[in-house]
C-alpha positions as CSV (number, residue, x, y, z in Angstrom):
1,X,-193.3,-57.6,108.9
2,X,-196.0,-57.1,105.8
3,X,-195.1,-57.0,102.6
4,X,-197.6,-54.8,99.9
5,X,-200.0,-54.4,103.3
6,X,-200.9,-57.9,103.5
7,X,-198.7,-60.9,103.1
8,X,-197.4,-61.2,107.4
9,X,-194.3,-63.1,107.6
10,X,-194.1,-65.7,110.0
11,X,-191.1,-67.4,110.0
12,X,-187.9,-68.7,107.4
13,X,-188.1,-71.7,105.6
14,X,-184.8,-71.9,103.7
15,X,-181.9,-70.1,102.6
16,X,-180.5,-70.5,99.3
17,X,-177.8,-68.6,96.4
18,X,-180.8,-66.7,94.9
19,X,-182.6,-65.7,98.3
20,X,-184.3,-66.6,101.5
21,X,-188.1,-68.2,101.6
22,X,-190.3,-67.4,104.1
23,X,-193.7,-68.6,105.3
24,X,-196.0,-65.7,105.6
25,X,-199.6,-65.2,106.0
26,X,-201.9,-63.8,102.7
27,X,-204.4,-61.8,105.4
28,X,-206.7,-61.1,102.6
29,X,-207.4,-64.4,101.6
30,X,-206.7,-66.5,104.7
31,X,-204.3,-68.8,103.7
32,X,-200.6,-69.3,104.0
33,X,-198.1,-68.8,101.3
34,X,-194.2,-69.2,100.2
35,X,-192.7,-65.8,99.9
36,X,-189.1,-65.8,98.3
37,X,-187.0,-62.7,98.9
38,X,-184.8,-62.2,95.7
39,X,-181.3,-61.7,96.3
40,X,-179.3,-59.9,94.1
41,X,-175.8,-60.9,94.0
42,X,-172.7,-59.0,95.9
43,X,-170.7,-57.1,93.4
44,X,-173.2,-55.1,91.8
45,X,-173.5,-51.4,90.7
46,X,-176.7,-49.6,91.3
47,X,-177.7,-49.9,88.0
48,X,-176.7,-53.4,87.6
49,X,-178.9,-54.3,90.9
50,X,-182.0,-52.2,89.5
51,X,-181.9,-54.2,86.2
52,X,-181.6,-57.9,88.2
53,X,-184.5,-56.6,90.1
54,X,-186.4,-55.4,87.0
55,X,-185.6,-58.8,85.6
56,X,-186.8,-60.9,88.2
57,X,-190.1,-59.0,88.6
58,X,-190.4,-59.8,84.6
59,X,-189.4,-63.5,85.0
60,X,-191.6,-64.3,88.1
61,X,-194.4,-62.7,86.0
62,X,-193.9,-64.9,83.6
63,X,-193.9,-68.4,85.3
64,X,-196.9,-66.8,87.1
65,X,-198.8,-67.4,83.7
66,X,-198.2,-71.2,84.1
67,X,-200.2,-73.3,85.8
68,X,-199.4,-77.4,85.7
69,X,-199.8,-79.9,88.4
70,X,-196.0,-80.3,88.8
71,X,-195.4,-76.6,89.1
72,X,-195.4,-74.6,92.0
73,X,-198.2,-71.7,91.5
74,X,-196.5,-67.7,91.4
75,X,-199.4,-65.9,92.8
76,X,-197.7,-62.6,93.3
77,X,-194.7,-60.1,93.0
78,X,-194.5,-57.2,95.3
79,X,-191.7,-54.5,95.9
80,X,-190.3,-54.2,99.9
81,X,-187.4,-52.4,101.3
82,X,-186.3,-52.1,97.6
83,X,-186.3,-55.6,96.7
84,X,-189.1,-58.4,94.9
85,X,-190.4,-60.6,97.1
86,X,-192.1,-63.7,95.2
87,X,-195.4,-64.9,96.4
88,X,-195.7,-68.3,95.3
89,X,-198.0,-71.7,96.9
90,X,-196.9,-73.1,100.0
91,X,-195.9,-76.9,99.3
92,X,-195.8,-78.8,102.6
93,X,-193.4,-81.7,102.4
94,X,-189.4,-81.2,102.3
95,X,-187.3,-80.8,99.2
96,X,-185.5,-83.4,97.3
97,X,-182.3,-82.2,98.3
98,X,-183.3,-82.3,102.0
99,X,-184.7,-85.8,101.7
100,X,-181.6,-87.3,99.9
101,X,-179.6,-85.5,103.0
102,X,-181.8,-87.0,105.2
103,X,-182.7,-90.3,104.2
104,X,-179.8,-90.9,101.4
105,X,-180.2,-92.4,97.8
106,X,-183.5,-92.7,96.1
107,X,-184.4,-96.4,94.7
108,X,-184.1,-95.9,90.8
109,X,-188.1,-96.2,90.4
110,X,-188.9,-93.6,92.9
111,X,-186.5,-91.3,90.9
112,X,-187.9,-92.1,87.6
113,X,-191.3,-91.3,89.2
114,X,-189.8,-87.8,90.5
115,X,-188.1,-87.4,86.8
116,X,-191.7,-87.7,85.3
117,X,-192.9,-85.0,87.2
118,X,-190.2,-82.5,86.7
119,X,-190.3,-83.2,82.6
120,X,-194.1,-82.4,83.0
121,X,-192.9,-79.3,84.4
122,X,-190.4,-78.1,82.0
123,X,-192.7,-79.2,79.0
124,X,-195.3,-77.0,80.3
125,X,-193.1,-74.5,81.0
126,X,-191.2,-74.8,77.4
127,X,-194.5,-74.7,75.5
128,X,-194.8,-71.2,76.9
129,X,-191.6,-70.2,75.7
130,X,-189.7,-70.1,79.5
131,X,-186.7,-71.9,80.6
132,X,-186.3,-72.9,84.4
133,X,-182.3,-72.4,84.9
134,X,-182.0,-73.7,88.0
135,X,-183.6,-77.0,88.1
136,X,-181.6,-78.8,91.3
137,X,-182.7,-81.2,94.2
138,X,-183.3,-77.9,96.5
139,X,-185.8,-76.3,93.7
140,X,-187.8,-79.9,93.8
141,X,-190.5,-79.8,96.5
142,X,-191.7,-83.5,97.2
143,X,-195.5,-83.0,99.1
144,X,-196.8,-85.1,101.3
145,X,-198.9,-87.6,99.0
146,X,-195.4,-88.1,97.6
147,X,-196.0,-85.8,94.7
148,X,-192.9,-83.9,93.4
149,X,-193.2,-80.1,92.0
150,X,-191.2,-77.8,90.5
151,X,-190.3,-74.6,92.5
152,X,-188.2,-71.3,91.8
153,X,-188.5,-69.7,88.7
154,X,-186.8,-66.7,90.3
155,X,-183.9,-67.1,87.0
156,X,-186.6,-68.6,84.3
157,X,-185.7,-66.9,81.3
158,X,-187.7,-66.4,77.8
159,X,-186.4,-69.3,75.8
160,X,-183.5,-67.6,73.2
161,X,-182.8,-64.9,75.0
162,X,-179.2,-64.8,76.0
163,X,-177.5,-63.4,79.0
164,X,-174.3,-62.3,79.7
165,X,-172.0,-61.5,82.6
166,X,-173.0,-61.7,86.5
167,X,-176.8,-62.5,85.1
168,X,-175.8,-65.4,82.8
169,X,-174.4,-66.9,86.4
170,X,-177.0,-67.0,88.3
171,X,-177.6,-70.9,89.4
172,X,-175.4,-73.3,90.7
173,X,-173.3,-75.2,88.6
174,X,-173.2,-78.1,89.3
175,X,-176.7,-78.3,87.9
176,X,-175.4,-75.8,85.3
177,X,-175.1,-77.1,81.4
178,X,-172.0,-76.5,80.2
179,X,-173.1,-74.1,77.7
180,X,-174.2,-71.8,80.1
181,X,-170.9,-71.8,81.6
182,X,-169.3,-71.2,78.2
183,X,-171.8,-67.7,77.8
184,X,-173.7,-69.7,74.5
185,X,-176.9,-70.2,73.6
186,X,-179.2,-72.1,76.0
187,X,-182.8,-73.7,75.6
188,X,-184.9,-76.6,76.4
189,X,-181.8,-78.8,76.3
190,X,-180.2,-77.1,78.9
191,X,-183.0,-77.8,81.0
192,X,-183.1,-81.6,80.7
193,X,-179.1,-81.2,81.3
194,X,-180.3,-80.0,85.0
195,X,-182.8,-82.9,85.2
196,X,-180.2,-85.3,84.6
197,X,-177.9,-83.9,86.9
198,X,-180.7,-83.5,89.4
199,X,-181.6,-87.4,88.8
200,X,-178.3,-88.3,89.0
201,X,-178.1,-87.1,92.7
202,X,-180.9,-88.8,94.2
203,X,-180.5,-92.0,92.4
204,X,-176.7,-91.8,93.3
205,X,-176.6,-89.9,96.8
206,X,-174.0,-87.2,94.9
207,X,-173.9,-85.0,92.5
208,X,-172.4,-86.3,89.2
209,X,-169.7,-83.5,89.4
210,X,-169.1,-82.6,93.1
211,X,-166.1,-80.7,94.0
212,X,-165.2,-78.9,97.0
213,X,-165.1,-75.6,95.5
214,X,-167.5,-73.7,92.9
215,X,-164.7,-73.5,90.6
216,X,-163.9,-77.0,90.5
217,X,-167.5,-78.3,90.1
218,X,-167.4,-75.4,86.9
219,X,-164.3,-76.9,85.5
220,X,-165.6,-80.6,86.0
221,X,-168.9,-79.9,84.3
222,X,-166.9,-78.0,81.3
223,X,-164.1,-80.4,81.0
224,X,-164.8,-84.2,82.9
225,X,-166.9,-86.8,82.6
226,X,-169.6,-87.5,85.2
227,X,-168.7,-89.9,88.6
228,X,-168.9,-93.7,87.3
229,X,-172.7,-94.3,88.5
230,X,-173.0,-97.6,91.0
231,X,-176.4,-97.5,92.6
232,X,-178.3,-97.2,88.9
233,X,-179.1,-100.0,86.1
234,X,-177.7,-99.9,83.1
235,X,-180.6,-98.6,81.4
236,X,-180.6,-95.5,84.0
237,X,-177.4,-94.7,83.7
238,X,-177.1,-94.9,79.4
239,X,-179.9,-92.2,80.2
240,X,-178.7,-90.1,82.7
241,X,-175.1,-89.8,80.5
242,X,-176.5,-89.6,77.0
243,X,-178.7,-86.4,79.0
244,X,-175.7,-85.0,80.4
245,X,-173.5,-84.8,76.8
246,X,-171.5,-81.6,77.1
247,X,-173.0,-80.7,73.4
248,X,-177.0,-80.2,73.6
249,X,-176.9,-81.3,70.3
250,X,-176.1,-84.8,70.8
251,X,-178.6,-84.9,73.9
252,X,-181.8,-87.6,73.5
253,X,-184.9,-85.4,72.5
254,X,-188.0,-85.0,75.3
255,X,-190.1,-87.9,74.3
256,X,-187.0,-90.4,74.4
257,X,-186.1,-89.2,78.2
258,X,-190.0,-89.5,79.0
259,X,-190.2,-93.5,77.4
260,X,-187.4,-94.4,79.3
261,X,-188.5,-93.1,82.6
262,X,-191.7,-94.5,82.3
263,X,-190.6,-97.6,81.5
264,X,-188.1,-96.8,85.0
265,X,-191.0,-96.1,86.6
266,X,-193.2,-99.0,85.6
267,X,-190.4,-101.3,86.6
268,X,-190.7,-104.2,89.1
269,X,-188.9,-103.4,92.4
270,X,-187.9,-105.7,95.0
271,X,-187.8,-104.7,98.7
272,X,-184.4,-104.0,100.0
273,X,-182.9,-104.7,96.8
274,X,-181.1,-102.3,94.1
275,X,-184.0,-101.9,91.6
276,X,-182.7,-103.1,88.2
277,X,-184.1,-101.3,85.2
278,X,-185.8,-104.5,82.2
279,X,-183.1,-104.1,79.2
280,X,-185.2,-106.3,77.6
281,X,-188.1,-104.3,77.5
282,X,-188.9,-102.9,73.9
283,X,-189.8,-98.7,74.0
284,X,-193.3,-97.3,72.6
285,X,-192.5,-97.1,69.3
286,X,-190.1,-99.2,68.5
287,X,-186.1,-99.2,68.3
288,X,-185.0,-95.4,69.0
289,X,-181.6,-94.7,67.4
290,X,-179.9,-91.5,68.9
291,X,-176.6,-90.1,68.2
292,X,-174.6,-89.1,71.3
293,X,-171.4,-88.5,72.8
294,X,-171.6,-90.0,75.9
295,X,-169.1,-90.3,78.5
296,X,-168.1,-93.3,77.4
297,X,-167.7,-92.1,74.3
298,X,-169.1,-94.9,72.5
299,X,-170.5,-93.3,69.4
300,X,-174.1,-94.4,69.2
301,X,-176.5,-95.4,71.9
302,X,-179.5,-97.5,71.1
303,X,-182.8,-97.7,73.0
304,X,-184.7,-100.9,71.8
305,X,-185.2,-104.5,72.7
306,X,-182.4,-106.6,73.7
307,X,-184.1,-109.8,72.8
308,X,-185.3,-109.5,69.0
309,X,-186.0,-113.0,67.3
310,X,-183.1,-115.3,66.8
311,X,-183.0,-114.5,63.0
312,X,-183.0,-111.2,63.5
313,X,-180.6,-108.9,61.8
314,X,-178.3,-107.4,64.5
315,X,-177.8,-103.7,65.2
316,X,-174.2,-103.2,65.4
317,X,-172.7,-102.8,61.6
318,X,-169.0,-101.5,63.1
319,X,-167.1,-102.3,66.1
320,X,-166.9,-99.7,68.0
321,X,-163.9,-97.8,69.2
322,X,-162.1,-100.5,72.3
323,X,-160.2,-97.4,73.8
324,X,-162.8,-95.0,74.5
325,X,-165.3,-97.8,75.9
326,X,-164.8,-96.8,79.5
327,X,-163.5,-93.6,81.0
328,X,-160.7,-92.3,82.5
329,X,-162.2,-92.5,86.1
330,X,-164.0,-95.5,84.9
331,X,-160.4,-97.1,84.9
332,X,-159.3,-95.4,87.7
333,X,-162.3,-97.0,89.7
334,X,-161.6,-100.4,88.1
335,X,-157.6,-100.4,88.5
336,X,-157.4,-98.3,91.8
337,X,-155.2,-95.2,89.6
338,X,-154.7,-94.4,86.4
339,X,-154.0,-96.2,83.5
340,X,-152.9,-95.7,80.2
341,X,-154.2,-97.5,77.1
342,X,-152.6,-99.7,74.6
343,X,-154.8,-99.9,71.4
344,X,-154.9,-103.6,70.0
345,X,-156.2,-105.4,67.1
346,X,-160.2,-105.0,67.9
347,X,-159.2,-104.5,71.4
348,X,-157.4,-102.3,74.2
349,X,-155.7,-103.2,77.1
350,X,-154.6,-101.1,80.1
351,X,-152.3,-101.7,82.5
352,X,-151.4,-100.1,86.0
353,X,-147.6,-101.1,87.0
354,X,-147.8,-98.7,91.0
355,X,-149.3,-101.9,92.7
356,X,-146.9,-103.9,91.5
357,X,-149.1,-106.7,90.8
358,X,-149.4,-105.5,87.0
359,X,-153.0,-105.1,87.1
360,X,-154.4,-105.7,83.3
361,X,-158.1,-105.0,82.0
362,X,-158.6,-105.9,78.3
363,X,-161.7,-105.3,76.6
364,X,-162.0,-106.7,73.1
365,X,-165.1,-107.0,70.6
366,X,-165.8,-109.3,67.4
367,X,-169.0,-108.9,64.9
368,X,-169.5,-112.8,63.5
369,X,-172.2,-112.0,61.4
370,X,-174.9,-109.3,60.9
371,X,-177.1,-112.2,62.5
372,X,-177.9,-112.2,65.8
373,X,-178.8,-116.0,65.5
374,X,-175.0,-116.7,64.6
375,X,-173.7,-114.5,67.0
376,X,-176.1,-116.4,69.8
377,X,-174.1,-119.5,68.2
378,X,-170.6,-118.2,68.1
379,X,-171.1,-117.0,72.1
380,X,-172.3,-120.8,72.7
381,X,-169.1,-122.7,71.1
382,X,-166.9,-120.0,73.1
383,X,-169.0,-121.1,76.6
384,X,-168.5,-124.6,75.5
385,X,-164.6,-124.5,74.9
386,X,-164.1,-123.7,78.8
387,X,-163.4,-126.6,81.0
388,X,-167.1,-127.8,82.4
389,X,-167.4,-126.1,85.8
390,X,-165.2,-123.3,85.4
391,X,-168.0,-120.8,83.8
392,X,-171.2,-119.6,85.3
393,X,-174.1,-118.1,83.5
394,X,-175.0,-113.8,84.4
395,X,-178.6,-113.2,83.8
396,X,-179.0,-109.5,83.5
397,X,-175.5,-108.4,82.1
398,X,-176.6,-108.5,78.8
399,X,-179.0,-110.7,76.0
400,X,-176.3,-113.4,77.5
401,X,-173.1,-113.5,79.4
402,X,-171.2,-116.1,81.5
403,X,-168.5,-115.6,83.5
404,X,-164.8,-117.7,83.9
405,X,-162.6,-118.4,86.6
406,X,-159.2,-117.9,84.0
407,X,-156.9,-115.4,83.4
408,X,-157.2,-114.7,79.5
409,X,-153.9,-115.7,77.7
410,X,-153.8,-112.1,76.0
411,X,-153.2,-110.4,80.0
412,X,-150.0,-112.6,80.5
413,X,-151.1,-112.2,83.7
414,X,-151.1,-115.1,86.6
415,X,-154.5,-114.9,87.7
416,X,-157.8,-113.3,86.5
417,X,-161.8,-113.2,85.5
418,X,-163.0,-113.0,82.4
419,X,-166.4,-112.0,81.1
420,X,-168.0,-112.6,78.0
421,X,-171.5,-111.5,77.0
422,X,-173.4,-110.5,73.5
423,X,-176.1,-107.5,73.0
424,X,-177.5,-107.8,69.6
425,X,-175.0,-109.3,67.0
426,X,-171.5,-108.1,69.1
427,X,-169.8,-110.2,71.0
428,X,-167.6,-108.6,74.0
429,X,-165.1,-110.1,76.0
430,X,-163.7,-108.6,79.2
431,X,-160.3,-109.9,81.0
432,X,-159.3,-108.4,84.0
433,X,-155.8,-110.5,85.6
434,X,-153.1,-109.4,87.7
435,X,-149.7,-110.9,89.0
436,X,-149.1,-112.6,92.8
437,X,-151.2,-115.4,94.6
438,X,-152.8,-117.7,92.1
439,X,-156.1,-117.7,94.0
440,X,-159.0,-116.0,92.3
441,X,-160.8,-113.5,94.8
442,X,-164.1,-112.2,94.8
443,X,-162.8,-108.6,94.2
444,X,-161.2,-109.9,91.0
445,X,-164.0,-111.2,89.8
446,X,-166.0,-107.8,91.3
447,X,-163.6,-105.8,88.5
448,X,-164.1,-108.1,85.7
449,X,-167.7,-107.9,85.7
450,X,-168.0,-103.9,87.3
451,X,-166.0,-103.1,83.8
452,X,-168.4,-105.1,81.8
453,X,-171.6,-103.3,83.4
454,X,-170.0,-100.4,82.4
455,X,-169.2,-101.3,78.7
456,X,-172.6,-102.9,78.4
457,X,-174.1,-99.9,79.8
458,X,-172.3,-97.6,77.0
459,X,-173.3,-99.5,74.2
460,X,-176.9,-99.1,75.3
């Protein structure tokens, strides 16, 4: 088959919601090509087909007028059997989404390197007033050299413009911002939403909101928080949540996602080992304050050095809410089913009686002093009041944390871990305990300090 008398198909290269691709042949320049055949979705009147077509011919126009390293070139749009067929670069390589299928999570600086690329892409592309709408690991296109590019514009839309009905639906949406699915507004910000959940994926092996039906991912990005993240860093994941806030308002502008990548990127990486993201690192810049509602739900989210001088003045001027410092599936992960909380004096505690072994997690915070030197101080006396032995230093949690072999006296509980470490001037303690055999276990001290990455991860 030709299409327009000179692009010869050769063979299919992928299937996907908005069409098919093909390889084909461009006979009058000698080369090969990517040819996408637009598919317009079921359900649609004449009319309604003619304008999706007219669209897409509009839209593929458009991203043909960008050119950027990290985007895959539009050369072309022809008309065939009464449907556009997008002529577009031919990328060897396989696409993210085949190579986390195939070869499973990403390390976090590979994905950070990937991220880099794709934000090129949709900077380029919002300087020229177009917005992707389907950024996903199947629309990434990683080459050879280990380069990653951004592919299918085939639903870019003028930034502003707003759709409605079966047009505001094209995508899939679990890469989807929630505004989209609500019919408002969308822009740059909805865009980064997509990178984030795209991110997410191949750091994490999963999407952030898989379900087993389209519905259910819709409803989870509208209404749930994302999957507790276990493969990423702290640093990563405060990202990759502050990115994916259900109000684009409150998500971190373009030049703090591209800092912390780079920083991801430029990180050290040990061979077979989980790549850990350098809290300690201070941004380009300086401290970056950003107001967010992350899933934790932690208020504020700070990007800036977590080892400031001694005397310096701390960061945190309020403790923040206890209750809403991890999530309901957060908890459910932790306690093995749900839990409800119980607010305390600077503190919460939850409690899951099913097991029968009343498991307890208690989460409390204290501000000494606007200092971060007292606060260093404080945490010392409270290391030095445990029997010697009984504690053990955790590089990496925090600006300092140690962690106890003993139930805290607040859990009432038999046996337990408790964690306590300081970022800037707060102080945090973390209790987990439960009833039964007195013996502490390796998974009870594997909760205790899960649920203080978490917090620690929140509070940025």
């Amino acid at each position: 088959m030709r299409l327009a008398g000179r692009y010869r198909i050769t063979e299919r290269l992928g299937e996907g919601g908005g069409g098919t691709v093909w390889r084909a042949v461009d006979e009058l320049l000698h080369r090969d090509v990517a040819v996408k055949q637009v598919r317009a979705p079921s359900g649609l009147s004449h009319t309604e087909r003619a304008e999706y077509h007219a669209r897409a011919i509009h839209e593929a126009r458009a991203a043909g007028r960008l050119s950027h390293p990290s985007i895959v070139m539009v050369h072309d749009v022809v008309m065939h059997g009464d449907e556009p067929w997008i002529v577009m670069d031919l990328v060897p390589g396989r696409s993210l989404d085949k190579v986390i299928r195939e070869d499973g999570p990403l390390p976090e600086r590979r994905v950070a390197e990937i991220g880099l690329s794709v934000l090129d892409a949709l900077q380029a592309a919002h300087a020229r007033g177009i917005l992707h709408r389907d950024v996903k690991p199947a629309n990434v296109l990683i080459g050879p050299d280990g380069r990653a590019l951004l592919t299918d514009f085939g639903i870019a839309v003028p930034a502003g413009r707003h759709r409605e009905g079966w047009a505001d639906l094209a995508g899939s949406p679990g890469y989807m911002a929630p505004e989209r699915l609500r019919g408002e507004p969308e822009g740059p910000a909805s865009d980064l939403w997509s990178l984030a959940a795209t991110l997410y994926t191949a750091v994490e092996g999963e999407p952030p909101f898989h379900r087993s039906i389209a519905a259910a991912i819709a409803a989870a990005v509208l209404l749930h928080d994302p999957r507790p993240m276990v493969r990423a860093s702290p640093r990563f994941a405060q990202l990759l949540l502050a990115m994916l806030d259900k109000d684009p308002a409150r998500r971190p502008a373009p030049q703090v996602v591209r800092r912390v990548l780079e920083e991801l990127a430029a990180g050290p990486e040990e061979p077979g080992e989980r790549p850990r993201a350098r809290l300690g690192r201070l941004l380009l810049g300086g401290a970056l304050v950003l107001a967010t509602g992350v899933a934790a739900g932690l208020g504020a989210w700070r990007l800036t050095s977590s080892d400031p001088p001694a005397d310096a003045a701390g960061r945190f001027t309020a403790i923040p809410e206890p209750c809403r410092s991890l999530t309901r599936l957060q908890i459910q992960e932790l306690l093995g089913t749900r839990a409800d909380s119980d607010k305390e004096t600077a503190g919460c505690r939850w409690i899951e009686r099913v097991s029968g072994e009343n498991r307890t997690l208690i989460v409390r915070y204290r501000i000494p002093s606007a200092s971060v030197r007292a606060a260093a101080a404080e945490l010392a006396a409270q290391r030095a009041a445990h029997p010697a032995g009984s504690c053990s230093d955790r590089p990496g949690l925090a600006d300092e944390a140690f962690v106890c072999d003993a139930p805290d006296p607040a859990s009432r509980t038999a046996t337990g871990t408790t964690v306590v470490f300081r970022t800037s001037n707060l102080i945090v303690h973390v209790a987990y305990g439960r009833d039964g055999d007195r013996a502490i276990t390796p998974g009870d001290r594997s909760v205790a300090i899960r649920a203080a990455e978490l917090i620690r991860a929140g509070l940025g």
